[in-house]
Structures are given as C-alpha cells and as structure tokens.
C-alpha positions as CSV (number, residue, x, y, z in Angstrom):
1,X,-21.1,27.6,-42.5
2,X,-21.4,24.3,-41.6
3,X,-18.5,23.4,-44.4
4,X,-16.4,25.3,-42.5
5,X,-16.7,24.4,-39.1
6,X,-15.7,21.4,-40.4
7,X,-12.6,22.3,-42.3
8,X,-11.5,24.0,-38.4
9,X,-12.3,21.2,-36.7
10,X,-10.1,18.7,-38.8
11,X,-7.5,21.7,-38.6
12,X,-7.5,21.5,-35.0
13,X,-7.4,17.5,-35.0
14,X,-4.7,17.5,-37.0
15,X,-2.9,20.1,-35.0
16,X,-3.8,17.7,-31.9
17,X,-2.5,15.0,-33.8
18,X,0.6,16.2,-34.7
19,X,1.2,17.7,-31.2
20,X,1.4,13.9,-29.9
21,X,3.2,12.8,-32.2
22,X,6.4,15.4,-31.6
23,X,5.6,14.9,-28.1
24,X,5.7,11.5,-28.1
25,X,8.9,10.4,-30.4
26,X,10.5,13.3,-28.1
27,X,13.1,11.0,-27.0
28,X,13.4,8.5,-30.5
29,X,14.7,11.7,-32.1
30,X,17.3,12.5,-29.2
31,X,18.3,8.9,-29.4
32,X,17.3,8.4,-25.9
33,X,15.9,4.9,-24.7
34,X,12.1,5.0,-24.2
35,X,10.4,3.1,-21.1
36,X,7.3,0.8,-22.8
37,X,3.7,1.4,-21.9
38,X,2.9,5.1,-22.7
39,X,-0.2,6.4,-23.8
40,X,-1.6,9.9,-25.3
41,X,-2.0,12.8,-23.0
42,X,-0.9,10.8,-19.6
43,X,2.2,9.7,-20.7
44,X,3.2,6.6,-18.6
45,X,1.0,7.5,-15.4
46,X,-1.6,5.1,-16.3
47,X,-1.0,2.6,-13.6
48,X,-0.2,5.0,-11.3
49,X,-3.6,7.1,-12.1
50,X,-5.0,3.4,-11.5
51,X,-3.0,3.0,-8.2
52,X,-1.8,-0.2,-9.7
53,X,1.7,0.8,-8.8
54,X,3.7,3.7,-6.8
55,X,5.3,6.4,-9.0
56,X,8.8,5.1,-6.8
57,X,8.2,1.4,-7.8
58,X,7.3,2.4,-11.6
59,X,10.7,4.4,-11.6
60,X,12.6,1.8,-10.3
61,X,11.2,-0.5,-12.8
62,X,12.1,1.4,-15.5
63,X,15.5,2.0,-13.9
64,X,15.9,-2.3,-13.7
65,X,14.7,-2.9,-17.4
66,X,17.2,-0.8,-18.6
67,X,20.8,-2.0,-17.1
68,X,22.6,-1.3,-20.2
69,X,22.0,2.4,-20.7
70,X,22.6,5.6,-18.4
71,X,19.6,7.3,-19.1
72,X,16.4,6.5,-20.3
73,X,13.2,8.9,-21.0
74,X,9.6,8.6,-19.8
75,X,6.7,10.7,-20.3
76,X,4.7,12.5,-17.6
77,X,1.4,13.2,-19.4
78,X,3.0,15.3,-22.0
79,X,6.3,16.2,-20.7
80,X,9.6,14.4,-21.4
81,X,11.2,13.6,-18.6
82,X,14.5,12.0,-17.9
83,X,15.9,9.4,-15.7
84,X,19.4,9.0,-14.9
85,X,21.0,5.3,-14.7
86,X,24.9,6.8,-14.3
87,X,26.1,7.9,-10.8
88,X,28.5,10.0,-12.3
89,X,25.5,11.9,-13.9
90,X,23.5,11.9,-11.0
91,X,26.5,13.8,-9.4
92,X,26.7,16.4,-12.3
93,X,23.1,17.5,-11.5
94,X,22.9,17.5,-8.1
95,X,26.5,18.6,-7.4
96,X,29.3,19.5,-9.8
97,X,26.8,21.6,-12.1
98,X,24.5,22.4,-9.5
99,X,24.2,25.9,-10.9
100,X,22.3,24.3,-14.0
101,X,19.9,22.2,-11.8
102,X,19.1,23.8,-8.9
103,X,15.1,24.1,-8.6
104,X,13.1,21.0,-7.2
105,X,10.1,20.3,-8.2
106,X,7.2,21.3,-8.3
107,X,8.1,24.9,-8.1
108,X,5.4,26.8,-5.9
109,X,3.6,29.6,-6.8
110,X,4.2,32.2,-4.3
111,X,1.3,34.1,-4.9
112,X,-1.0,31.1,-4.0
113,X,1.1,29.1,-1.3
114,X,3.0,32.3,0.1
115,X,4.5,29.9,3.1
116,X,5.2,26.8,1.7
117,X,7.3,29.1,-1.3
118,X,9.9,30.0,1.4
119,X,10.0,26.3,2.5
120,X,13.7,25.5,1.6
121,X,12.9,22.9,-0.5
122,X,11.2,25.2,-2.9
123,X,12.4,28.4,-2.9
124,X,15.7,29.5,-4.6
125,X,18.5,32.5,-5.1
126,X,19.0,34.6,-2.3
127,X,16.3,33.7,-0.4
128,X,17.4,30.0,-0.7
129,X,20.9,31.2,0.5
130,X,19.5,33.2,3.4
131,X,17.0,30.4,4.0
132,X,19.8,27.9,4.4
133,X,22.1,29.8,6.4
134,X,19.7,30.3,9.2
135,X,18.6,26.8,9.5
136,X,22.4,25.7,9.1
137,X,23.4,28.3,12.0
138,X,20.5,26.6,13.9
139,X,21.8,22.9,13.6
140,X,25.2,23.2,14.5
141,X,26.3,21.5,17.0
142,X,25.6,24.2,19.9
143,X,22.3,24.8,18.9
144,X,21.4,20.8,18.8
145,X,22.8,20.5,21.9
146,X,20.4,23.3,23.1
147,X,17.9,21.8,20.9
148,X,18.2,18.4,22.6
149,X,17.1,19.4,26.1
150,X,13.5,19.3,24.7
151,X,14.6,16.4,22.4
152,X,15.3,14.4,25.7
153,X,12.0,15.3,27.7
154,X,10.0,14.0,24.6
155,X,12.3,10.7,25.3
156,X,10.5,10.6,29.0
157,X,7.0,10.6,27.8
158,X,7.4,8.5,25.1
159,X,8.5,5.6,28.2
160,X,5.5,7.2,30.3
161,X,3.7,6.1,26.8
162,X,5.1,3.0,26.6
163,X,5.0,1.9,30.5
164,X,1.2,3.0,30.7
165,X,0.2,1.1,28.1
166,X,2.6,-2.1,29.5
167,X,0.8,-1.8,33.1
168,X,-1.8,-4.3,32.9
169,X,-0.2,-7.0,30.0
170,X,3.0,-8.2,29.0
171,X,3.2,-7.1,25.5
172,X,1.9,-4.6,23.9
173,X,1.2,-4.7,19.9
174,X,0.8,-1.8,17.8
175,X,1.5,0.0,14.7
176,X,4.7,1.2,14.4
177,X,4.1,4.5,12.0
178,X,1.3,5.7,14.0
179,X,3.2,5.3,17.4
180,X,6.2,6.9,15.4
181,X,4.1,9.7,14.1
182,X,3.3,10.8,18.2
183,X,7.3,10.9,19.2
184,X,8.2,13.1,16.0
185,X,4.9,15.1,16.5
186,X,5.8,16.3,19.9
187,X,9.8,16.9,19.1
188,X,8.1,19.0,16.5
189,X,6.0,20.7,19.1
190,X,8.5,20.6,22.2
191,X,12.0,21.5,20.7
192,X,10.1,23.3,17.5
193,X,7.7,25.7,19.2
194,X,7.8,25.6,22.4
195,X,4.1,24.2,22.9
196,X,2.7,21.1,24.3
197,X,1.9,18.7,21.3
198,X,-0.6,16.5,23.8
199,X,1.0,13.1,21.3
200,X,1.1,10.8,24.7
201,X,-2.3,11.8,26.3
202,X,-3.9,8.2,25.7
203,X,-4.6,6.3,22.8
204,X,-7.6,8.9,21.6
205,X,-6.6,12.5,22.8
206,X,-6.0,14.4,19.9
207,X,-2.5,16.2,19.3
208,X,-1.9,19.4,18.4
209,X,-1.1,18.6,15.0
210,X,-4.7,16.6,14.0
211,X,-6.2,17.5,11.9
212,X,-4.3,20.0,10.3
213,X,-3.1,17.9,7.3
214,X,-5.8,15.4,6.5
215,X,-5.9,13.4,3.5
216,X,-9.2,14.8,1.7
217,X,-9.4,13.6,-1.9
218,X,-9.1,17.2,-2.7
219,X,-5.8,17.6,-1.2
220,X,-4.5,14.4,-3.0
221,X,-5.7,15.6,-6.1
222,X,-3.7,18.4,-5.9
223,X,-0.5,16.8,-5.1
224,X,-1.3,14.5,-7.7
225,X,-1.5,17.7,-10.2
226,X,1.7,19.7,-8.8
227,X,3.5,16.3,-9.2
228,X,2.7,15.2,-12.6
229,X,1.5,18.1,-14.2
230,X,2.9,21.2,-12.6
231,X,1.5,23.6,-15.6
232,X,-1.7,22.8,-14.6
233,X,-1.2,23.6,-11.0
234,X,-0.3,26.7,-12.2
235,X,-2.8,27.6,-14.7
236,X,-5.4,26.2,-11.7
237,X,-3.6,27.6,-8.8
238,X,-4.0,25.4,-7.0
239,X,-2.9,25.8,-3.5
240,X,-0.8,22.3,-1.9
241,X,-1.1,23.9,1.6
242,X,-3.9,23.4,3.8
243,X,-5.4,26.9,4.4
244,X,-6.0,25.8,8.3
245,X,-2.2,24.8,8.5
246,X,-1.4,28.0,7.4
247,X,-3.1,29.5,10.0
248,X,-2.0,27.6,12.6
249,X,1.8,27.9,12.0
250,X,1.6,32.0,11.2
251,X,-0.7,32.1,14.9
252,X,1.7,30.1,16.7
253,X,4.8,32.1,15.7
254,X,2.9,35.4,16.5
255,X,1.5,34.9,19.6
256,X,4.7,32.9,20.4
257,X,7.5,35.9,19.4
258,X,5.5,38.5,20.7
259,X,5.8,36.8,24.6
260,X,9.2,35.6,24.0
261,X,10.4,38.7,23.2
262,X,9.4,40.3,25.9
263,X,10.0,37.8,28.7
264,X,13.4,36.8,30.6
265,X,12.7,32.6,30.2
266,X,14.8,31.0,27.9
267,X,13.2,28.3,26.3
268,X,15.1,25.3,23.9
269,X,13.1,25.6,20.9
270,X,14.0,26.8,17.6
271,X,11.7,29.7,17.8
272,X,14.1,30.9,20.6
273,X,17.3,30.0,18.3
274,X,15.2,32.6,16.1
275,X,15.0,35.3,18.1
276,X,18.4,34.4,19.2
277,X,19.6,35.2,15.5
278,X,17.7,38.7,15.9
279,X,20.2,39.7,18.8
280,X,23.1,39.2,16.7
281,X,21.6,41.3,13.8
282,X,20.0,39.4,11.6
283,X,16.6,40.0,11.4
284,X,14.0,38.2,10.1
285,X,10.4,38.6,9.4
286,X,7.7,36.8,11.3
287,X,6.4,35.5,7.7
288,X,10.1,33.8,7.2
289,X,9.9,32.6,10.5
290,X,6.4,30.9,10.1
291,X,7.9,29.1,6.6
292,X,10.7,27.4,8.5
293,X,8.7,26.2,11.1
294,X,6.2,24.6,9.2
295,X,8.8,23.0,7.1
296,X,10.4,22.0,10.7
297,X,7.1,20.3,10.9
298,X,6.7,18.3,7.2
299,X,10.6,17.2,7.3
300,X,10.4,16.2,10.8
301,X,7.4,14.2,11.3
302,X,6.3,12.1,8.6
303,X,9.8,11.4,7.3
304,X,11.3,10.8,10.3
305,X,9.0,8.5,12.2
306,X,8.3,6.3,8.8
307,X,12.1,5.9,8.6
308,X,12.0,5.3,12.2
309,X,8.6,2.7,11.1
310,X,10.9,0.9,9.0
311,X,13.7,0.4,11.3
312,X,11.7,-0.8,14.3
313,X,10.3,-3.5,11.2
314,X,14.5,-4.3,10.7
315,X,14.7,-4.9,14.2
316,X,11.9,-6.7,14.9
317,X,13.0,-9.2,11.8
318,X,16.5,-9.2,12.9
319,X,16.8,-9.9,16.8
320,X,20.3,-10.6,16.6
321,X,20.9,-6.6,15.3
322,X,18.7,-5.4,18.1
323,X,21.0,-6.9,20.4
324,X,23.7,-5.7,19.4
325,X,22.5,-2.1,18.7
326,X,21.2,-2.6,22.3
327,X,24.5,-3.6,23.9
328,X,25.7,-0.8,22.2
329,X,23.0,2.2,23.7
330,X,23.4,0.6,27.1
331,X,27.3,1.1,27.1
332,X,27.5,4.6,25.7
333,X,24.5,5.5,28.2
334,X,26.1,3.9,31.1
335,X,29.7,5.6,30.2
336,X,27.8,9.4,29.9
337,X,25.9,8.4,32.9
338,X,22.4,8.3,31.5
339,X,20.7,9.5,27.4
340,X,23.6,12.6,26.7
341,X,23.6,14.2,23.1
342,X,27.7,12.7,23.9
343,X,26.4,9.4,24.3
344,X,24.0,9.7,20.6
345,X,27.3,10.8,19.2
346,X,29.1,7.7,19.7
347,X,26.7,5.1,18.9
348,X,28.3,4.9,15.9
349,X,26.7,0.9,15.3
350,X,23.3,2.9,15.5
351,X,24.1,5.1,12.6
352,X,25.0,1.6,10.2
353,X,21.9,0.6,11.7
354,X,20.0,3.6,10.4
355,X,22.1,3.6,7.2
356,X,21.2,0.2,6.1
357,X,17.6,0.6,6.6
358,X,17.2,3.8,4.6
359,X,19.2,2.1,1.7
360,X,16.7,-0.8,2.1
361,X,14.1,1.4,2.3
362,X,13.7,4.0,0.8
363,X,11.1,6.7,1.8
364,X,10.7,8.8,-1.0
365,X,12.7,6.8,-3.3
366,X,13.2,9.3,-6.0
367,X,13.8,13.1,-6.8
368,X,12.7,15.5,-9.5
369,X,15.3,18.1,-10.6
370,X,14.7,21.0,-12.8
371,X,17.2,22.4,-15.4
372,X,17.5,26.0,-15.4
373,X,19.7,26.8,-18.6
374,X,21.0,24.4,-21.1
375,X,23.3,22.0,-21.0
376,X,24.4,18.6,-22.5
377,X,24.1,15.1,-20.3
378,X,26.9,12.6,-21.1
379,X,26.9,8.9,-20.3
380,X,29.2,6.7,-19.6
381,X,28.1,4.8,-22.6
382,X,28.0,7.6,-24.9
383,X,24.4,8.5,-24.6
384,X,24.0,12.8,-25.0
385,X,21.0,14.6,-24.4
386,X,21.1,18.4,-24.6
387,X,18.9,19.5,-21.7
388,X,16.6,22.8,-21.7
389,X,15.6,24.9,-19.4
390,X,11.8,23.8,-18.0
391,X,12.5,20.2,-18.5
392,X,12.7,17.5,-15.5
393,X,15.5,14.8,-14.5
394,X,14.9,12.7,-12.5
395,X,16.8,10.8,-9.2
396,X,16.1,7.2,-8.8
397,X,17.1,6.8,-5.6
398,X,15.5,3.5,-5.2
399,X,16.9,2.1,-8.0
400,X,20.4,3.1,-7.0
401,X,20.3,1.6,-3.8
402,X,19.4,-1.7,-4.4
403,X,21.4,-2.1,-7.7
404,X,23.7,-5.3,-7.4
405,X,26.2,-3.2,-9.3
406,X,27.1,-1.3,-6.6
407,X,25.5,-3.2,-3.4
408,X,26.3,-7.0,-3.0
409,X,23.2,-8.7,-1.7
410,X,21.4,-5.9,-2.2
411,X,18.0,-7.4,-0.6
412,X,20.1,-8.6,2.7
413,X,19.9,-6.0,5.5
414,X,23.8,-5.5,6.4
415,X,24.2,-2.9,8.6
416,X,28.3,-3.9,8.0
417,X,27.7,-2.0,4.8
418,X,28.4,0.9,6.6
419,X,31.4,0.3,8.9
420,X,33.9,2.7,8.7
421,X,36.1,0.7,6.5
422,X,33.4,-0.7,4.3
423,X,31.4,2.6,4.0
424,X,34.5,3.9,2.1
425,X,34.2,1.7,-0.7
426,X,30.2,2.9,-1.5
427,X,30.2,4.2,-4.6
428,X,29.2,7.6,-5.0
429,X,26.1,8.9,-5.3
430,X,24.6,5.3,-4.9
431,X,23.3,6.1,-1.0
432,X,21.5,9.2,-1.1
433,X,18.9,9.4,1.6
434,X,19.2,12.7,2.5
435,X,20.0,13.9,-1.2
436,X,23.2,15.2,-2.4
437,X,25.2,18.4,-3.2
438,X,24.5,22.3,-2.1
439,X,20.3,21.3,-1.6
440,X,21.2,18.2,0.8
441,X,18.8,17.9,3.3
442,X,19.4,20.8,5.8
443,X,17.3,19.2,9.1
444,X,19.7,15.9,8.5
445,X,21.5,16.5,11.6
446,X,18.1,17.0,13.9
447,X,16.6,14.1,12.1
448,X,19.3,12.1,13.2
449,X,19.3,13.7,16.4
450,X,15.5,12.6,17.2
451,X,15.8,9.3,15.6
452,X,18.9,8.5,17.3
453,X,17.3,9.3,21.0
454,X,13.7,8.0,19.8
455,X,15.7,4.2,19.3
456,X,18.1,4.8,22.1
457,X,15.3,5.3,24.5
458,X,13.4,2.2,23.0
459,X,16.1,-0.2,23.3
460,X,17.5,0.6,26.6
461,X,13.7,-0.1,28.0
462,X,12.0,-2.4,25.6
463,X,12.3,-5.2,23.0
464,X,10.9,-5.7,19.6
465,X,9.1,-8.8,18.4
466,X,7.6,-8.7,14.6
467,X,3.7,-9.3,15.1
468,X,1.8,-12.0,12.9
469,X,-0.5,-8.8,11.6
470,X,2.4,-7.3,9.8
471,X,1.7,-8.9,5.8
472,X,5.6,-10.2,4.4
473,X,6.6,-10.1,2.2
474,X,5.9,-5.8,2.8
475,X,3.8,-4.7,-0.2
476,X,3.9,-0.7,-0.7
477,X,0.8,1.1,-1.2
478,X,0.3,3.0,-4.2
479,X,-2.3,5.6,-2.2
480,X,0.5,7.2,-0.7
481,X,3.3,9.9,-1.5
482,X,5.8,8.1,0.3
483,X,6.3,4.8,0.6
484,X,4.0,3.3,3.1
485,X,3.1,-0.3,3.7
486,X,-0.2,-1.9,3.5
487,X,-1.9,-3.0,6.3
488,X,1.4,-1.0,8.1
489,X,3.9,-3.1,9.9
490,X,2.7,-4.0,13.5
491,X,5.2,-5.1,16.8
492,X,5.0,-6.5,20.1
493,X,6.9,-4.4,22.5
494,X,7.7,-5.6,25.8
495,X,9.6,-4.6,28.7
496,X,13.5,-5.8,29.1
C-alpha cells in the first residue's frame, strides 16, 4: 500500500515536472526571445507579486532590453504570453486582422458579473456591435453638444470650488488627482445621470460616488487574479464588480427611467439620450442601460481626471506652456463670447497639450489582446509565431511611446509633437492613448470634451505652480492598476 502511494506520488511529480518544463521552454521551441527572470508557477510576476515594480514598467522593461527583435515572450504564471516590439504588428492585431484578435482581456463571466459583461470593453459579437452603436450615436457631435450643457455647469462649481477655498489665502496647495477625481465625478453624475454628485460640497462631504469602489484587499486580489490568471477567476468566480456598485447603478437607472418617461422635462444627460434612442425605435433594456452607465462611470472618472493629474503636473513644470495654452483658452473664449463647446473645438494648442502628456504619460501603459482563431505573427525581422486561440498578446503602449526610434527626445515634453504638420510624420501605431482599430475607445470624444472644459476653466481663472511636496523625479507606485504616483503630485493654485 504504502509502496504504491509512492510509485503515484512520483508519477504525479514527474507529471508536475514535465508540465513546467513544456511550459516553460514554450517560447525556446517557437524560437521566440525569452524576457530573463522567470520562475515556476508565477512566471515572471515575481516582482510584481512583491510590488517591487508595476506590471506597465516590467513590460516596458522588457520591451527596452530587447531593441533588436519584434516580439519577445514572457510568462504569466503559466501562460505564454506575447509582446509585440513591431508597430506594423501591433497594427495587424488591433486593426487589419481585427477579426482574429478581437476579445480584451480578462474576458468576464457573465454569469457572475452580469453588468460589467455588457461593459463595451468586455463584451463582444452582436452585442459588442449594438453596444457600440448606441454609445457612438450618443457622442456625435449633437448629442455632445447636448451633453455639454451639464458638462459646463460642472465648469461653475468647480470655480465655486476653487474661489471658496482661495477666500481667506493666496494660494491654495492640493493634490491634483483627488481634486481631479471631484470634477470627473460630478460630469459623471450631472451629464451621466442626471443626479447631484455632491463632489464640491467642502473638503469632507462625501460624493455620491464614495464609497462604492473602495480598494479592500479583497477587491485587489481579485483584479490581481482576472489579470494574471484569468482561469482561476473563472474556476473561483470571482466577481470584479462591487456588489454595492451594482446596486447603485441598476437603482439609479430604474428609478431614474421610470420618472423620465413619464415627465415633460428634458434633461442633458445620457440617460435622456437613452430614452431618446427609444423614440426612434430602438429599444433597449434597463439592464443594457445600467451597463453603459456604469462604464460611463469607470472610463470617465479615474482615467480622465489622472490624465487630467498629469497634465496639471506638465503645467505646473512648464510655465512657459501654461502660458501659452492660456493665451490660447482666453482668445477662443473671448471670440465665442464666454466657455462654448465652439470655443473647446478650436483650441487646437490644447489638444497638442493633451497629446504630449498622454504620450509622456501613459495611464494604463499597456493592453492585453486575446486571439480568437489561429493565425501566424510576422516580424519585420523575420521572427513567426503561429498564434492559437486562448493565448494573450500583448500592447506596450508605454514602451512605444517613449521609444527614441520613433520619438526624438523622447523624455522632453513637446507639445510641437503634435502640430498639424509634425503630427503627420508619427509613426503609426506609436501614440495610442485611446487604443486603436474597431475597439478604440468609444467615450474618446466626451473624455476630451470634459478634459478640454475642466483645463479651459482652470486656466482662464487660475495659475499653476508645482509644490515642494510633489517627489521628482515622479516614481510610479506599484500598488495601483494604473499608473499613479507616490506621494501624488501636489500644486499651488492661485488666482490670475
């Protein structure tokens, strides 16, 4: 007996054993370039399981050390993935064979997170292409323009903010992300569902929005497990939403349709561009409803006010910018007679200004891409790798961005970069800050939208001075999905 459980147990470690070892030579029998530092079981998250490093910065390590080839594998825990070096590969996935790589990841289980699965991000097929149709219809350039009304009042108490807080001193010094995080939470609110978001109350009221998110060490264990290893997630099903979030979107949509429908007020909200869609014939459920505006919510607050973070830091650092962005909102204001969606439109200087931040700066600073039926990579430098379906690619944005190859100076902030005449000559598929292809960002245009009035309305009123508490060089902290700064990056703000 005992003979025997011995003779199974050496089976099974030899069956262990050999598992690894096909797992990991996966890429020295494709031929594929291998990233150093990998270990059994986890692959090459060590140091980011020891929050030594950020999963973006790892990836853009990997993406420096290995200049000379278009591709290059890494392992996450067991599971290959690959990174692609070659723009012209990057463009294959994400655009001219699409149809091969059109899932993100992670891919969410719709019988655990029913909402976040219709998110547009996740979801695919038809209801991807109805998904994306909706929220197109409901950023053109009518409905923005509706859309901004509300857009524009969150502009007024964000100087009520500012001036309240400017009453009794000359400067006032604060975080920038945080103050950020109130004018994107009540655009989300206002111009998203119609409600008060209560983001400008004081410096301790509450919004709307607390709360409903928070960042338990359960909740970043499981975006830790979807992320790295997704089969797990599954097996575990482990929800990524916030049960109370849930809640609160599916109530507010409810109670919300239920009086719009039935009263004569037309309100600027998207809800109302909604129920607008209804009248036309296309119906659709309150459930679908609830999805987009929750994903209204997570595309419209945290990535928009930390890209908005890290352009205040740009203008803080470069004064002589600021000026010139100001002299710029001032004109276009004064010619539209006061903050128009017009006048956004033509501050074209802003948009280089924005450009050149997010290139510098990269907020998510990668993307994961799942192929869906085989097909064979090709490099540039002859490098093949036949793909199959399940495995991961992977965008490194941040690599791409700050590659001399393409950008000179890469670590200068230029907004020039991105004049009309230079902006021509960016290579392709070297600037993606809102992605790329069919599955580009579809809230670009409001992000822009908010960001552009959120600045417009800071720079006509107030100026920018870096404070001593913000830590440069920036470090990035590893705790964090995006990419945040420790110690966050601090201003003085005081009126013109």
């Amino acid at each position: 007996m005992v003979s025997a459980f011995f003779t199974l147990l050496t089976g099974l470690l030899l069956l262990v054993c050999l598992y690894l070892y096909l797992s990991y030579n996966h890429w020295k029998r494709n031929g594929i370039p291998t990233a150093k530092g990998y270990f059994p079981i986890i692959g090459h998250l060590l140091p980011i399981l020891r929050k030594k490093i950020h999963f973006t910065q790892f990836i853009k390590k990997v993406y420096d050390e290995h200049k000379d080839y278009s591709m290059v594998g890494i392992y996450n825990g067991t599971e290959p993935s690959l990174i692609l070096r070659d723009p012209d590969l990057v463009k294959t996935v994400l655009q001219s064979n699409f149809s091969s790589f059109h899932e993100n990841r992670p891919k969410i289980a719709a019988d655990v997170d029913v909402i976040l699965s219709k998110n547009p991000f996740f979801c695919t097929g038809e209801e991807w292409l109805n998904g994306r149709k909706r929220i197109t219809y409901a950023f053109s350039n009518v409905r923005l323009k509706v859309l901004f009304a509300a857009v524009n009042g969150v502009c007024k108490k964000f100087e009520d903010f500012l001036n309240r807080q400017l009453e009794a001193k000359s400067k006032y010094e604060v975080e920038l992300k945080p103050l950020f995080l109130r004018f994107t939470g009540e655009v989300v609110a206002n111009a998203g569902l119609g409600i008060e978001g209560q983001c400008f109350e004081d410096e301790t009221t509450p919004s709307a929005f607390d709360k409903l998110t928070g960042n338990t060490l359960t909740a970043s264990l499981t975006n830790f497990t979807w992320q790295y290893f997704p089969s797990i997630g599954r097996l575990l099903k482990l929800k990524l939403l916030p049960e109370r979030l849930e809640e609160f979107f599916r109530k507010v949509v409810a109670d919300n349709l239920e009086i719009r429908r039935s009263e004569p007020i037309y309100r600027n909200d998207y809800l109302q561009l909604m129920i607008d869609m209804e009248k036309i014939g296309d119906k659709v459920d309150e459930e679908t409803i609830a999805a987009h505006a929750l994903s209204f919510f997570l595309d419209g607050t945290e990535t928009s006010s930390l890209t908005l973070t890290y352009i205040g830091y740009d203008l803080a650092v470069h004064p002589d910018v600021q000026e010139k962005l100001r002299n710029e909102v001032m004109s276009k204001i004064e010619k539209h007679g006061g903050l128009t969606y017009e006048a956004l439109k033509e501050m074209t200087y802003m948009n280089q200004v924005i450009s050149e931040s997010q290139r510098c700066h990269t907020i998510g600073g990668f993307m994961f891409k799942t192929c869906t039926e085989d097909f064979v990579l090709q490099g540039s430098d002859g490098l093949t790798y036949r793909m199959k379906p399940g495995m991961s690619v992977i965008i490194p944005i941040a690599g791409l961005q700050s590659d001399p190859k393409y950008w000179t100076d890469p670590d200068v902030f230029d907004p020039e970069r991105f004049n009309e005449e230079r902006k021509q000559t960016v290579k392709k598929m070297t600037f993606l800050p809102f992605g790329e292809g069919p599955r580009i960002c579809v809230g670009m245009r409001l992000a822009m939208l908010q960001m552009k009035a959120c600045l417009a309305s800071l720079l006509s009123n107030y100026k920018l001075e870096l404070s001593p508490r913000t830590q440069v060089p920036l470090k990035i902290s590893p705790m964090h999905v995006m990419m945040e700064v420790d110690g966050g990056l601090w201003v003085y703000i005081s009126k013109l």
